[in-house]
C-alpha positions as a Markdown table, in Angstrom:
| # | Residue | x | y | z |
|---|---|---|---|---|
| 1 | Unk | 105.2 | -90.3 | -14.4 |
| 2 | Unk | 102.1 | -89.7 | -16.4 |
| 3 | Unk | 100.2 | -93.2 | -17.8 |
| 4 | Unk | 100.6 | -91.9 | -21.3 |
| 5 | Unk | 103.7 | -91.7 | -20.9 |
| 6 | Unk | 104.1 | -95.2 | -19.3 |
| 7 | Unk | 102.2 | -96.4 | -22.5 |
| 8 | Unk | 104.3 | -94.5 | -25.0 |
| 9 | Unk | 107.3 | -96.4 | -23.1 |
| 10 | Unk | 106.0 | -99.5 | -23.9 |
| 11 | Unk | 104.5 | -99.2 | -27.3 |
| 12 | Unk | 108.4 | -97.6 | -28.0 |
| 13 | Unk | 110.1 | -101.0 | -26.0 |
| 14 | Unk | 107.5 | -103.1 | -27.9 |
| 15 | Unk | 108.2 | -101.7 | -31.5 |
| 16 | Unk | 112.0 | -102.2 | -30.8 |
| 17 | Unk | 112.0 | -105.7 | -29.4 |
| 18 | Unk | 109.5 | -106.4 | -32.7 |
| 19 | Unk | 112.6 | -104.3 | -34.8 |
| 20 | Unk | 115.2 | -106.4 | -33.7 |
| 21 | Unk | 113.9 | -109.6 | -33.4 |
| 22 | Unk | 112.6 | -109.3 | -37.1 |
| 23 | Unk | 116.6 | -108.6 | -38.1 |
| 24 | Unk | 117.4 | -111.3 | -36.3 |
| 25 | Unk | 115.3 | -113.8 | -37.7 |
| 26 | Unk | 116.2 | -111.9 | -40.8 |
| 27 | Unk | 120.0 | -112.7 | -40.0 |
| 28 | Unk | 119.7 | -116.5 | -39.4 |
| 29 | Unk | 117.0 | -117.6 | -42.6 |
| 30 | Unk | 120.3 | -115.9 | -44.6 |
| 31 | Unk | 123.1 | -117.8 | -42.7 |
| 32 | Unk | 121.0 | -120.8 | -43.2 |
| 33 | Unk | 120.7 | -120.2 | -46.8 |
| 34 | Unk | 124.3 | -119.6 | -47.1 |
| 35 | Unk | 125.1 | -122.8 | -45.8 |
| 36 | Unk | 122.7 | -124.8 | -47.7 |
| 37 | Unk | 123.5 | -123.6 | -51.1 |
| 38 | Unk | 127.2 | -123.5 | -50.2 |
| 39 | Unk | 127.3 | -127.6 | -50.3 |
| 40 | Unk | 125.4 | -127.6 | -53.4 |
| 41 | Unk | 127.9 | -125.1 | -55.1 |
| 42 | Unk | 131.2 | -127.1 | -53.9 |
| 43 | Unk | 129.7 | -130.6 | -54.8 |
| 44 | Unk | 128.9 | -129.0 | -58.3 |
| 45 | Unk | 132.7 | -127.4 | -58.7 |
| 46 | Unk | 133.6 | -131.0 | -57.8 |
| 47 | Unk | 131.7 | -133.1 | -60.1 |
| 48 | Unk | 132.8 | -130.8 | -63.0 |
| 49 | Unk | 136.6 | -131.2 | -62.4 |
| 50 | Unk | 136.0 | -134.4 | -62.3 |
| 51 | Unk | 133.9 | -134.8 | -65.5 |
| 52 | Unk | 137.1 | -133.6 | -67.0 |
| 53 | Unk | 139.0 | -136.1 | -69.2 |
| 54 | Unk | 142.7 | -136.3 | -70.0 |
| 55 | Unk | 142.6 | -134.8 | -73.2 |
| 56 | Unk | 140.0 | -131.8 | -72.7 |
| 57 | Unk | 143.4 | -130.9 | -69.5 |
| 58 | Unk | 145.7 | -131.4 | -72.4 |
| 59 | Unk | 143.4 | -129.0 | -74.9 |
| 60 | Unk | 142.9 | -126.8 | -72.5 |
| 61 | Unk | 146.7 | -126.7 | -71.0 |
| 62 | Unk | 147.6 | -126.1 | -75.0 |
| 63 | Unk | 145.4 | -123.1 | -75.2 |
| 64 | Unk | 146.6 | -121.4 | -72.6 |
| 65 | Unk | 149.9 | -121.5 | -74.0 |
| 66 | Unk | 148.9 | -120.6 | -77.6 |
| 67 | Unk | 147.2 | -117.5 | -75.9 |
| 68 | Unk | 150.0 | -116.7 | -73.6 |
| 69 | Unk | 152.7 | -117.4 | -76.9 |
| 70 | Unk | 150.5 | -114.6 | -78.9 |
| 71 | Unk | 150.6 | -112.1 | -76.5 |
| 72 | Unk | 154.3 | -112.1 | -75.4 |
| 73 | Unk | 155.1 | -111.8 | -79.9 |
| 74 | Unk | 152.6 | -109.5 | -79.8 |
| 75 | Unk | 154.1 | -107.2 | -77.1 |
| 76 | Unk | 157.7 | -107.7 | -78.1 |
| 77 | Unk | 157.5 | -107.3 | -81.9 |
| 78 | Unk | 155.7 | -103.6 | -81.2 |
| 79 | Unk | 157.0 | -101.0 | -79.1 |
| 80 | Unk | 154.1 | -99.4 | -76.5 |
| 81 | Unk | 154.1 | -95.5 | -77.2 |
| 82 | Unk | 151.9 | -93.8 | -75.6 |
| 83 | Unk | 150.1 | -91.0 | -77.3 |
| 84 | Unk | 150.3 | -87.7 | -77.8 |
| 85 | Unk | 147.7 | -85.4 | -76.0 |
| 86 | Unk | 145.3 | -83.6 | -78.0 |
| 87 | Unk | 146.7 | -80.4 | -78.8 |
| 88 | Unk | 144.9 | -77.1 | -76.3 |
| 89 | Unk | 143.6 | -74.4 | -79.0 |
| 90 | Unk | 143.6 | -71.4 | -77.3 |
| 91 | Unk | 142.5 | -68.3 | -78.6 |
| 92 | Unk | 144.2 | -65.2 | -77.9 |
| 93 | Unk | 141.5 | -63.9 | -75.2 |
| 94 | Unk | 142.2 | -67.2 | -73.3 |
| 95 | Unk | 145.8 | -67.1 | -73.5 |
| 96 | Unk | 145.4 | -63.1 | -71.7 |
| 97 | Unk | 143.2 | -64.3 | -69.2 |
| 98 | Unk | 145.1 | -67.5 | -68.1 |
| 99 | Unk | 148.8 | -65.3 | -68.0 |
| 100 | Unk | 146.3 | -62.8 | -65.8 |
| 101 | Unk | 145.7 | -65.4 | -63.3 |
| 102 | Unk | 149.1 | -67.1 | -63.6 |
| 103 | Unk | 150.7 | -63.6 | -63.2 |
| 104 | Unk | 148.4 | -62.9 | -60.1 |
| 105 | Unk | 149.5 | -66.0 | -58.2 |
| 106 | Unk | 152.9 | -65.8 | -58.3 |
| 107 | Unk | 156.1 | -67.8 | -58.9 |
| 108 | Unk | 155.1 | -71.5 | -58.3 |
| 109 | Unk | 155.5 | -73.3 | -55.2 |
């Protein structure tokens, strides 16, 4: 083989290695990350339930079943309809041209 084409080889291998060692390293600062701010996320989830007193559960728990007691006579004491759709105003040119093309097709499938 040519020597420029020996060094083209290399420059290539060397640019790739550099590539792929760059994701790596990429890779393992955000799996370290990950881990690190995982604790801190799970300690703070911890400390809050436990911040919670007795009575802020029992506020809470009473809530919850206000909201859920307003929806169900909410949903029961009116029927759901759906609506109409808007009604198509076609002129009489659009009405030809659609039977054209309806006529043209055939019977449906």
């Amino acid at each position: 083989m040519s020597e420029n084409l020996i060094i083209a080889l290399q420059i290539t291998l060397v640019g790739m290695g550099l590539v792929f060692a760059a994701i790596l390293l990429l890779w393992g600062i955000m799996a370290l990350l990950v881990r690190l701010t995982a604790r801190s996320v799970e300690a703070e989830a911890e400390q809050k339930r436990a911040t919670l007193t007795e009575l802020e559960r029992k506020q809470r728990a009473a809530a919850a079943a206000v909201a859920v007691a307003l929806a169900q006579v909410a949903e029961a004491s009116e029927p759901h309809e759906f609506p109409l759709p808007p009604t198509a105003l076609v002129s009489a040119w659009q009405a030809v041209m659609r039977t054209r093309i309806l006529n043209k097709r055939g019977p449906t499938r």
